[in-house]
MARBA-3410 file (N, C-alpha, C, O; in Angstrom, 1 decimal):
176
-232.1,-5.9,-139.5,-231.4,-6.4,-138.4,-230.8,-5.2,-137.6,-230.4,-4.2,-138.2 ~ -230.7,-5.4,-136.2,-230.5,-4.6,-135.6,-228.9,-5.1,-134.8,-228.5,-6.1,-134.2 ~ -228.3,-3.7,-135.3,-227.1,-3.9,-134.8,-226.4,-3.5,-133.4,-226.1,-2.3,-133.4 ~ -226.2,-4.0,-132.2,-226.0,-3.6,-130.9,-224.2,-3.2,-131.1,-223.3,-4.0,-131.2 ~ -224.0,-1.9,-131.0,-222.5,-1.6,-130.6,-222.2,-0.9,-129.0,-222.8,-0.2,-128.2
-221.4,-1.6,-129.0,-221.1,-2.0,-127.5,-219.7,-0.6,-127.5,-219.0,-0.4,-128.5 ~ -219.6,0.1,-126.4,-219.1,1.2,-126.5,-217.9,1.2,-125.2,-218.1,1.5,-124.1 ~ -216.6,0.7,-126.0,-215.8,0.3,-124.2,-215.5,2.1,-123.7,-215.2,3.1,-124.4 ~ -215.7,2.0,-122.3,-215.3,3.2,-121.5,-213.9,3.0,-121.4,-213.2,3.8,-122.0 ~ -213.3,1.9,-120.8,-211.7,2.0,-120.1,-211.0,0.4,-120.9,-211.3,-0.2,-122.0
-210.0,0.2,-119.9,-209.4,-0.7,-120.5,-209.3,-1.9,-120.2,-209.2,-2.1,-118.9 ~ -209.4,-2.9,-120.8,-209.0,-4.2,-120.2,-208.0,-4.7,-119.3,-207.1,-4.2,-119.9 ~ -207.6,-5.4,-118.1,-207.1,-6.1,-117.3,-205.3,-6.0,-118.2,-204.1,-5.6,-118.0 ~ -206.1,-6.6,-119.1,-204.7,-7.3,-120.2,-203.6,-6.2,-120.6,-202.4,-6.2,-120.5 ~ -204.6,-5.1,-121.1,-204.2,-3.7,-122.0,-203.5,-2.9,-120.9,-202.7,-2.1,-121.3
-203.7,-3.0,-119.5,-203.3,-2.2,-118.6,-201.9,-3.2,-118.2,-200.7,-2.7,-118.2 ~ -202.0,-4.2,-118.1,-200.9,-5.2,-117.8,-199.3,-4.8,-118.8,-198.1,-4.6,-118.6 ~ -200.4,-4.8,-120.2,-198.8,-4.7,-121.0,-198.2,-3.3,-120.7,-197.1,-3.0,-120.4 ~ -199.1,-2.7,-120.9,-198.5,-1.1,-121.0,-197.8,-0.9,-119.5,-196.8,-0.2,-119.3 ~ -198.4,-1.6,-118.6,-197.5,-1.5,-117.3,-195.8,-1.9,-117.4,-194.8,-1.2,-117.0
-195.6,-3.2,-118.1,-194.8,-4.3,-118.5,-193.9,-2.8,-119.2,-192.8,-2.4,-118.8 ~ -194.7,-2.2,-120.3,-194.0,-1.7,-121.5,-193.0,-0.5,-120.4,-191.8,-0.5,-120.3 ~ -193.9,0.1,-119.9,-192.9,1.4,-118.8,-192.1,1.0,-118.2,-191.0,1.5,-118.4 ~ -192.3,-0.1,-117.3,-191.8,-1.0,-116.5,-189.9,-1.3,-117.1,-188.9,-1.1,-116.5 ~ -190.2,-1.7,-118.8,-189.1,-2.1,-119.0,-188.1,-1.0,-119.2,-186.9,-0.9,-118.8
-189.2,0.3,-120.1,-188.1,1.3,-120.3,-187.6,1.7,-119.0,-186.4,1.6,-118.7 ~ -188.6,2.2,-118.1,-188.1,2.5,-116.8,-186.5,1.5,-116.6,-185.5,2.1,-117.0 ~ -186.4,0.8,-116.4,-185.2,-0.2,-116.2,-184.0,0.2,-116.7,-182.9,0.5,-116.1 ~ -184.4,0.1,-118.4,-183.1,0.6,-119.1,-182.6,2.1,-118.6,-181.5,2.3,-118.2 ~ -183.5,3.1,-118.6,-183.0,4.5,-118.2,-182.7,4.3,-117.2,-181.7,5.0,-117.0
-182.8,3.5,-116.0,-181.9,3.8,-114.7,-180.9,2.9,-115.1,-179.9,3.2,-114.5 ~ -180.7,2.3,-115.7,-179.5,1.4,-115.8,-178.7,2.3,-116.7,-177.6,2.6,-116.3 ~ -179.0,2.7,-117.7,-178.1,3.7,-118.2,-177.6,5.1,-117.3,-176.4,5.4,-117.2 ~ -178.4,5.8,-116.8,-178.0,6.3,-115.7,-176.8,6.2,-114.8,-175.8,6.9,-114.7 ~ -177.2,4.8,-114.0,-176.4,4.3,-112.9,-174.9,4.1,-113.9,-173.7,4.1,-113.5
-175.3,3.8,-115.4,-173.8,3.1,-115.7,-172.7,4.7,-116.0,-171.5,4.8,-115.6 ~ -173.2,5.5,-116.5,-172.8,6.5,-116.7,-172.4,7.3,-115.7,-171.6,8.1,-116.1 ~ -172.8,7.4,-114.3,-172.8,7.7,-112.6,-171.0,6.7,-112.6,-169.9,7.2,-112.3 ~ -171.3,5.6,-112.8,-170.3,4.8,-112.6,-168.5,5.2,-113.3,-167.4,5.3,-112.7 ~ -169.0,5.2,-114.5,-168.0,5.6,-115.3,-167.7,7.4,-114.9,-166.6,7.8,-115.1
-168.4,8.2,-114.5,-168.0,9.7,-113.8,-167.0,9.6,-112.6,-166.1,10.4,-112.2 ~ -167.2,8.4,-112.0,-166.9,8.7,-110.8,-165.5,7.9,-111.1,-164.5,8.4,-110.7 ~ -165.3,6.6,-111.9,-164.1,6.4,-112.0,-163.2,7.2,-113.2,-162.0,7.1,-113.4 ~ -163.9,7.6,-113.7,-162.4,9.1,-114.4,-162.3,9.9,-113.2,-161.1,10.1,-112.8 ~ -163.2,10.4,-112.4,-162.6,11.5,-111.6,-161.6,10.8,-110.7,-160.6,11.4,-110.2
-161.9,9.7,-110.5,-161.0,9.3,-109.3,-159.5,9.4,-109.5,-158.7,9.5,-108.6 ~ -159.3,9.3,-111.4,-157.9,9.4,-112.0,-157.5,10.7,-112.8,-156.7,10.8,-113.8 ~ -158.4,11.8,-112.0,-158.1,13.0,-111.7,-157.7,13.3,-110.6,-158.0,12.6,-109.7 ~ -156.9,14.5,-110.2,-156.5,15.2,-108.9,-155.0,14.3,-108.9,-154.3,13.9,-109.9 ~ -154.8,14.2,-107.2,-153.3,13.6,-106.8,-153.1,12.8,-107.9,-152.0,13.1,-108.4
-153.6,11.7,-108.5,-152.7,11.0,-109.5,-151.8,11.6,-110.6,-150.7,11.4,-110.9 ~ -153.1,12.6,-111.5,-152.7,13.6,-112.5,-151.3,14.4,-112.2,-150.4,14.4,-113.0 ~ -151.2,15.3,-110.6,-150.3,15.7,-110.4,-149.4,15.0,-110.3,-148.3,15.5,-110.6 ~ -149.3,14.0,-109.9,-148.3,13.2,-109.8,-147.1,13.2,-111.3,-145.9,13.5,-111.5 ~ -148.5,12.5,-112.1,-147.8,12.2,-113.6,-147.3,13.1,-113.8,-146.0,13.2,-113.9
-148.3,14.3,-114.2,-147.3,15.5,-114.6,-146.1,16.3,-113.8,-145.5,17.2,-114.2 ~ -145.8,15.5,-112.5,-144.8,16.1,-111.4,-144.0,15.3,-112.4,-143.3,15.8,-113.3 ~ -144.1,13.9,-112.2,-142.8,13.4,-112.9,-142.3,13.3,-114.0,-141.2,12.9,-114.1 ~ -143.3,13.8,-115.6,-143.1,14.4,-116.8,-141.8,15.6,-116.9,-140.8,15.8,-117.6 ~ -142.5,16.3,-115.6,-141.6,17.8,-115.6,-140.5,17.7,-115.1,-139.7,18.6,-115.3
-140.0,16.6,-114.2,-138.8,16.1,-113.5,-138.1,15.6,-114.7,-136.9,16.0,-114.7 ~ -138.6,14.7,-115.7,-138.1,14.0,-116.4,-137.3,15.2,-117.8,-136.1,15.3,-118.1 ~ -138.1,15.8,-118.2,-137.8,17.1,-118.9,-136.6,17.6,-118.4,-135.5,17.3,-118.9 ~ -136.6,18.4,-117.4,-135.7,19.1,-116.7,-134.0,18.1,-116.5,-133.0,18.7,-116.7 ~ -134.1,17.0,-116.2,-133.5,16.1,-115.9,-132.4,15.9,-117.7,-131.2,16.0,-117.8
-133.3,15.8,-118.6,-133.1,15.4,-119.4,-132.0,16.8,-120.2,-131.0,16.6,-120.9 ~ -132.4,17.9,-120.0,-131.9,18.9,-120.3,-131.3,20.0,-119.3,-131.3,21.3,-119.4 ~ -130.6,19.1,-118.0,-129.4,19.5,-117.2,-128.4,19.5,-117.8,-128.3,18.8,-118.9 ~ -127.1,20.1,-117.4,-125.6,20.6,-117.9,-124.9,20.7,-116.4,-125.4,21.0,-115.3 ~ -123.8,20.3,-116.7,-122.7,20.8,-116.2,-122.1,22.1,-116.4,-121.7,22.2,-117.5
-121.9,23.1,-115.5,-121.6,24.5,-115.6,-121.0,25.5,-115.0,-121.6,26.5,-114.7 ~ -119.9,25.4,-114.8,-118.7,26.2,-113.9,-119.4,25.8,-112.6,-119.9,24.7,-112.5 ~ -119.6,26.8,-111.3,-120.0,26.4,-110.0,-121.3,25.5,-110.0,-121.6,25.1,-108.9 ~ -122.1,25.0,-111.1,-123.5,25.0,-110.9,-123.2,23.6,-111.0,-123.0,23.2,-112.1 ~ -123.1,22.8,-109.8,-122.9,21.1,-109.8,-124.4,20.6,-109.8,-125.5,21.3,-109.9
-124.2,18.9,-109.7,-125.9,18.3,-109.8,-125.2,18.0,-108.3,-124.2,17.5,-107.9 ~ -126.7,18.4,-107.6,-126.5,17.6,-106.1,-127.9,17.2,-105.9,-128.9,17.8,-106.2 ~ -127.7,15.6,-105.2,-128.5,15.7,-104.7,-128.8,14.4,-103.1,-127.8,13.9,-102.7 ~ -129.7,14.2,-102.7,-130.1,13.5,-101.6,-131.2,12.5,-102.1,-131.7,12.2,-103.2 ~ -131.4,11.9,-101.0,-132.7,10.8,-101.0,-133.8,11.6,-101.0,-134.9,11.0,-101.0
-133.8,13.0,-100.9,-135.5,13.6,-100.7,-135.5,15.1,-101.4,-136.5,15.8,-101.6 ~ -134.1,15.7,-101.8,-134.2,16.7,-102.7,-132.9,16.5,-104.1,-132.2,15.5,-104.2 ~ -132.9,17.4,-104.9,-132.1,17.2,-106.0,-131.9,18.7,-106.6,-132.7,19.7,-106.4 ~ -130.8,18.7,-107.2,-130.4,20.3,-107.4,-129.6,20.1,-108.8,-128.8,19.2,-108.9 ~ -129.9,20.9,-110.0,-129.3,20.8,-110.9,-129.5,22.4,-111.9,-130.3,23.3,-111.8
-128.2,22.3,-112.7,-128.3,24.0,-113.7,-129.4,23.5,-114.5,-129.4,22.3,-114.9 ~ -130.2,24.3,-114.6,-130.9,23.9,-116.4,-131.4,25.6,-116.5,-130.9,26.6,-116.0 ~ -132.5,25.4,-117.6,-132.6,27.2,-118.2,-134.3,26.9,-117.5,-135.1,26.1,-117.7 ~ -134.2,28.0,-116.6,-135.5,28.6,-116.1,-135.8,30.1,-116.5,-135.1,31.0,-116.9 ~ -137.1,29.9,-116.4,-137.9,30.9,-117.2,-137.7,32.7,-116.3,-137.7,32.7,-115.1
-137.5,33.5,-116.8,-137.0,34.6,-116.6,-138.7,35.1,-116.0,-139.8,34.5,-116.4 ~ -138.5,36.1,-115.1,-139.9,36.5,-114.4,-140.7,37.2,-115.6,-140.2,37.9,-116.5 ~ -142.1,36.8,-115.5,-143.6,37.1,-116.1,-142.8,36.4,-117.5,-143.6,36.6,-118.5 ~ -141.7,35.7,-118.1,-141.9,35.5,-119.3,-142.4,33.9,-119.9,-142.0,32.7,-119.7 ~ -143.4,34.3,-120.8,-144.1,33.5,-121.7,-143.9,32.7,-122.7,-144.7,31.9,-123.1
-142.4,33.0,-123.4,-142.1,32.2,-124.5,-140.7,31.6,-124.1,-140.2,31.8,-123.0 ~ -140.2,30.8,-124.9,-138.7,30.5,-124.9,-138.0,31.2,-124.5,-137.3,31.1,-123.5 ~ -138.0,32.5,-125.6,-136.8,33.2,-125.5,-136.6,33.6,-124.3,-135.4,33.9,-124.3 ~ -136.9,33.7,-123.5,-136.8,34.6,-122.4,-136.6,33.6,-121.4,-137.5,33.6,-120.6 ~ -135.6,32.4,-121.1,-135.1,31.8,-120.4,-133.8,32.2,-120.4,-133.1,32.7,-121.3
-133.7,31.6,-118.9,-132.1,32.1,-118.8,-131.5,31.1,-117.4,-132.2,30.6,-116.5 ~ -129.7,30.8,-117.8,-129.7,29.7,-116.7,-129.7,29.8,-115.7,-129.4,30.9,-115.3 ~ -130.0,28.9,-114.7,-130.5,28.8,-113.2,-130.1,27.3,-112.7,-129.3,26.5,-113.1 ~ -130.8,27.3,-111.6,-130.8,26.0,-110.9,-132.5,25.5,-110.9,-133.4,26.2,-111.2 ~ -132.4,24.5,-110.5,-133.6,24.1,-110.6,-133.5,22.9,-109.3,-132.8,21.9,-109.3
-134.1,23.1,-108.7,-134.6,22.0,-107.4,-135.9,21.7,-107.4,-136.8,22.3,-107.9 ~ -136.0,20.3,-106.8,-136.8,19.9,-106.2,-136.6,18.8,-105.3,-135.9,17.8,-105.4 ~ -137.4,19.3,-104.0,-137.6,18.6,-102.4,-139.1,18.7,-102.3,-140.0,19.1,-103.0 ~ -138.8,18.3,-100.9,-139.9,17.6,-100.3,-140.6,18.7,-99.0,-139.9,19.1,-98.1 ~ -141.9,19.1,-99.1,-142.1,19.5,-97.9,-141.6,19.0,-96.6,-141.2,17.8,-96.5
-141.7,19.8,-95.4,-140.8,19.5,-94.1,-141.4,17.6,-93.6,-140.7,16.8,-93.0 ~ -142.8,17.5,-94.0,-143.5,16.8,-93.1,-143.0,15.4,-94.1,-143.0,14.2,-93.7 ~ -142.6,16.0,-95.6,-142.7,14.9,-96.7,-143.8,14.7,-97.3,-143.9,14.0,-98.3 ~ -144.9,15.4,-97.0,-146.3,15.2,-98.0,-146.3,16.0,-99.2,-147.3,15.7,-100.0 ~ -145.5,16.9,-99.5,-145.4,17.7,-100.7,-144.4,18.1,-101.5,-143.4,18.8,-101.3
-144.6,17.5,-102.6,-143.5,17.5,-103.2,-143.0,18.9,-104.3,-143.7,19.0,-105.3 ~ -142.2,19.7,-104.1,-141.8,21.4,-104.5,-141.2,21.6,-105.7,-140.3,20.8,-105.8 ~ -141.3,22.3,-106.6,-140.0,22.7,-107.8,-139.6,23.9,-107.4,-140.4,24.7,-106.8 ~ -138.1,24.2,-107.7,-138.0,25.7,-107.1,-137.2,25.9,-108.6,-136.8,24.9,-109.2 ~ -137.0,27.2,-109.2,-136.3,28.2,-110.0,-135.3,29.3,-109.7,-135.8,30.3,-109.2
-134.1,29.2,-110.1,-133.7,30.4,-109.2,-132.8,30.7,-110.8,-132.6,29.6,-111.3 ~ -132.4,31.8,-111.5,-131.6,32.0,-112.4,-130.2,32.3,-111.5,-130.2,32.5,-110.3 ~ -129.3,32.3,-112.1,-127.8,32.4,-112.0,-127.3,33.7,-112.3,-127.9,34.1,-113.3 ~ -126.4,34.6,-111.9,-126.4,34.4,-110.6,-127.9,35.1,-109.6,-128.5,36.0,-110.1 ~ -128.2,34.6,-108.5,-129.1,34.9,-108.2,-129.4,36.0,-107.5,-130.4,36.0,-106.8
-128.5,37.5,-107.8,-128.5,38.3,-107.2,-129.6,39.4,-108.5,-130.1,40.5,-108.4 ~ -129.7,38.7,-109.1,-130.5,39.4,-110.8,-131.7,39.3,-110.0,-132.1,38.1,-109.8 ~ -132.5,40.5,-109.5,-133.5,40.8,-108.7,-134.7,40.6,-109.4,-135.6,40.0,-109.0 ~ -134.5,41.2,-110.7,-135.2,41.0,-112.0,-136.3,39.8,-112.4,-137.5,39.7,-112.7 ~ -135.4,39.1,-112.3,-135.1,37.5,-112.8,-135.4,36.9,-111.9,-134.8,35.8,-111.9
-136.3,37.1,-110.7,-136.2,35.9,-109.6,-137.3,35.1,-110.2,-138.2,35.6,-110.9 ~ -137.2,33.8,-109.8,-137.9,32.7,-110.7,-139.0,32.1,-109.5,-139.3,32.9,-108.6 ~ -139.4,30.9,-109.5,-140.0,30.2,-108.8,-140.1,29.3,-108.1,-139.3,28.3,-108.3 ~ -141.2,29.2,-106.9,-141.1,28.0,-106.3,-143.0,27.6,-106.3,-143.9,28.5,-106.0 ~ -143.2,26.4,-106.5,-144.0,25.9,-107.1,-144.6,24.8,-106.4,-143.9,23.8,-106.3
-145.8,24.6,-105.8,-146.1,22.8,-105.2,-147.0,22.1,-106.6,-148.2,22.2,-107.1 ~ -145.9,21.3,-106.7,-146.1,20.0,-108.1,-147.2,18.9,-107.5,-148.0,18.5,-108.4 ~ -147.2,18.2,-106.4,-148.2,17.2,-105.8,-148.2,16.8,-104.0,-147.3,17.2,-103.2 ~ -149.3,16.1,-103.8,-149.0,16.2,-102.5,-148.8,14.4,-103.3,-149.1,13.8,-104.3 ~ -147.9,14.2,-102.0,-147.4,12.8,-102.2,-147.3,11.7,-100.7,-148.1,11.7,-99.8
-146.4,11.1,-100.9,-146.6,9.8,-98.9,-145.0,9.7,-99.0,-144.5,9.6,-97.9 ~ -144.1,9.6,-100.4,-143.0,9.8,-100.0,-142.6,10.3,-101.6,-143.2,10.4,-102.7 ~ -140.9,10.8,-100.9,-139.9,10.3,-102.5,-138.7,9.9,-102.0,-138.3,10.0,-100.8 ~ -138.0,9.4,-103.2,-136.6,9.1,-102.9,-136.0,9.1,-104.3,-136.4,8.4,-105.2 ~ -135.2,9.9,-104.3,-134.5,10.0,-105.3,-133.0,9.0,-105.2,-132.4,8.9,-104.1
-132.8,8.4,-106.2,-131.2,7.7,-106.2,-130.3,7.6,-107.7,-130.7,7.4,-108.8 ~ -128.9,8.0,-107.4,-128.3,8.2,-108.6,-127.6,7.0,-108.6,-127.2,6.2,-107.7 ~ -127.5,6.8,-110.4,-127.0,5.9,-110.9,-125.3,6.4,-111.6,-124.9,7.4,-112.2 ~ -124.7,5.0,-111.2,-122.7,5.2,-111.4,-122.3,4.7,-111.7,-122.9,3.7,-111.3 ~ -121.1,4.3,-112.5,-120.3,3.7,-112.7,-119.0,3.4,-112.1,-118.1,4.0,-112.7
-118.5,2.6,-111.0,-116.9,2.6,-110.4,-116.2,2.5,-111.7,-116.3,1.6,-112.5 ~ -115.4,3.6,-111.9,-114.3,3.9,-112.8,-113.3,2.8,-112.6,-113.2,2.0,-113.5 ~ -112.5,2.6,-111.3,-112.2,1.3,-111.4,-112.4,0.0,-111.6,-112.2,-0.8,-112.5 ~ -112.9,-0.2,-110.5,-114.1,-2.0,-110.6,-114.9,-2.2,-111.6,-115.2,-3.4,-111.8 ~ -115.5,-1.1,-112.6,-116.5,-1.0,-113.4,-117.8,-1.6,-112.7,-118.3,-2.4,-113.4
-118.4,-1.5,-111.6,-119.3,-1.9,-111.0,-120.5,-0.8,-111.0,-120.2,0.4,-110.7 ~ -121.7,-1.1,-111.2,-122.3,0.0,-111.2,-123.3,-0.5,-109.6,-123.4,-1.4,-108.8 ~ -123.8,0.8,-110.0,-124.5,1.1,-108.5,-125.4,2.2,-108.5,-125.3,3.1,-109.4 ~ -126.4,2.1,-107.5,-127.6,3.2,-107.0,-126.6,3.8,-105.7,-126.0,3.3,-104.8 ~ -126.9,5.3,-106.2,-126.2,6.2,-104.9,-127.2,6.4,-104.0,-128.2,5.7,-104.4
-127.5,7.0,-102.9,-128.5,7.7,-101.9,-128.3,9.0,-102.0,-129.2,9.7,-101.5 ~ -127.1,9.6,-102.7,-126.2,11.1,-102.7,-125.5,10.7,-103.4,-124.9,9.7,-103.5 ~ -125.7,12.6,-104.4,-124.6,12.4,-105.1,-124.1,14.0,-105.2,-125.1,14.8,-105.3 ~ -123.0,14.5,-105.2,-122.0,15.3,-105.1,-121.0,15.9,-105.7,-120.2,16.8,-105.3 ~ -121.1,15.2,-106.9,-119.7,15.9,-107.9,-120.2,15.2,-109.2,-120.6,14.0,-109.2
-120.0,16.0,-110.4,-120.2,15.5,-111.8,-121.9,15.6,-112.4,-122.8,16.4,-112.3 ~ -121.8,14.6,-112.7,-122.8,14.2,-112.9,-124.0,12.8,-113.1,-124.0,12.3,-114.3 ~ -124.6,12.5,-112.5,-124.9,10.9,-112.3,-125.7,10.0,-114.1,-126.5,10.6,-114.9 ~ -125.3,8.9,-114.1,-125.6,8.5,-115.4,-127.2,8.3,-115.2,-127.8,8.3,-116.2 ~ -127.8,8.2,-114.1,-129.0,8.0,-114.2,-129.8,8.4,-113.0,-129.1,8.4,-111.9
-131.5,8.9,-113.0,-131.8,9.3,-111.7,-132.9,8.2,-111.5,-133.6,8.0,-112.5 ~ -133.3,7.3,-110.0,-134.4,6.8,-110.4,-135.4,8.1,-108.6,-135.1,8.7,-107.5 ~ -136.3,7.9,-109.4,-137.5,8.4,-108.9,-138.0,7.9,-108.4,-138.6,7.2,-109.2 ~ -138.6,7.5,-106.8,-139.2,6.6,-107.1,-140.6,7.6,-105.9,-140.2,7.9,-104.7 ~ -141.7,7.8,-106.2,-142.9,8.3,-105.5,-144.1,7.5,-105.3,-144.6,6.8,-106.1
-144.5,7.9,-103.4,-145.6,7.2,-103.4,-146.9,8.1,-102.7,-148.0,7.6,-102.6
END
């Protein structure tokens, strides 16, 4: 008996269909993974930049705030767009603790209001040495600072716009 083998050159109709199908699908998944990963870059970055500065503007306000004093001439003043208070600022080029010494510490607003500043000055500020810094913490659309009081008499409390003498029981912040 004679056996006829039949010898295929290429591929069937069918065999090209699937394997088309087969690329086809992975192709899909990699751009979809792609695109989702594109997606998620772009929304962390977006909560990078001005917002980051922001938070950390108001971390370091909050710090500072927290570890103000009352101190022979060195009163807390402040306004609806700057604030002034003693705390311990860092002595020039120094890197550790130790090397703080007391000052004032401000923060305002650029002229236009888009920038918000920390300044450092040690006490008394004539220590040439020791001049401290001034710093841009965020660009921002506003601020307003308001102090919180107690009427000694009425016992009524209240938000100040200014404040002037002592020290305020509370600061609110408020940035946009």
């Amino acid at each position: 008996m004679c056996q006829v083998q039949k010898k295929n050159k290429g591929l069937t109709l069918m065999e090209v269909l699937v394997a088309v199908s087969i690329v086809g699908i992975i192709g899909v998944t990699v751009l979809s993974v792609f695109s989702t990963g594109i997606r998620a870059l772009d929304k962390s970055e977006s909560y990078l930049g001005p917002k980051t500065d922001v938070l950390i503007a108001l971390e370091m306000m909050e710090k500072d705030l927290r570890n103000t004093f009352l101190w022979n001439n060195l009163n807390f003043m402040g306004s609806s767009s700057q604030m002034a208070f003693s705390g311990f600022v860092h002595a020039s080029g120094a890197e550790s603790l130790d090397e703080m010494v007391l000052g004032t510490i401000s923060y305002y607003t650029s002229i236009d209001g888009k920038k918000l500043f920390r300044e450092s000055v040690p006490y008394p500020a004539e220590i040439s040495k020791l001049i401290g810094g001034n710093e841009e913490l965020a660009e921002i659309k506003a601020v307003n600072f308001s102090y919180y009081t107690i009427d000694e008499e009425t016992q009524e409390a209240a938000w100040m716009s200014t404040w002037e003498e002592g020290m305020p029981l509370g600061v609110r912040i408020s940035l946009t």
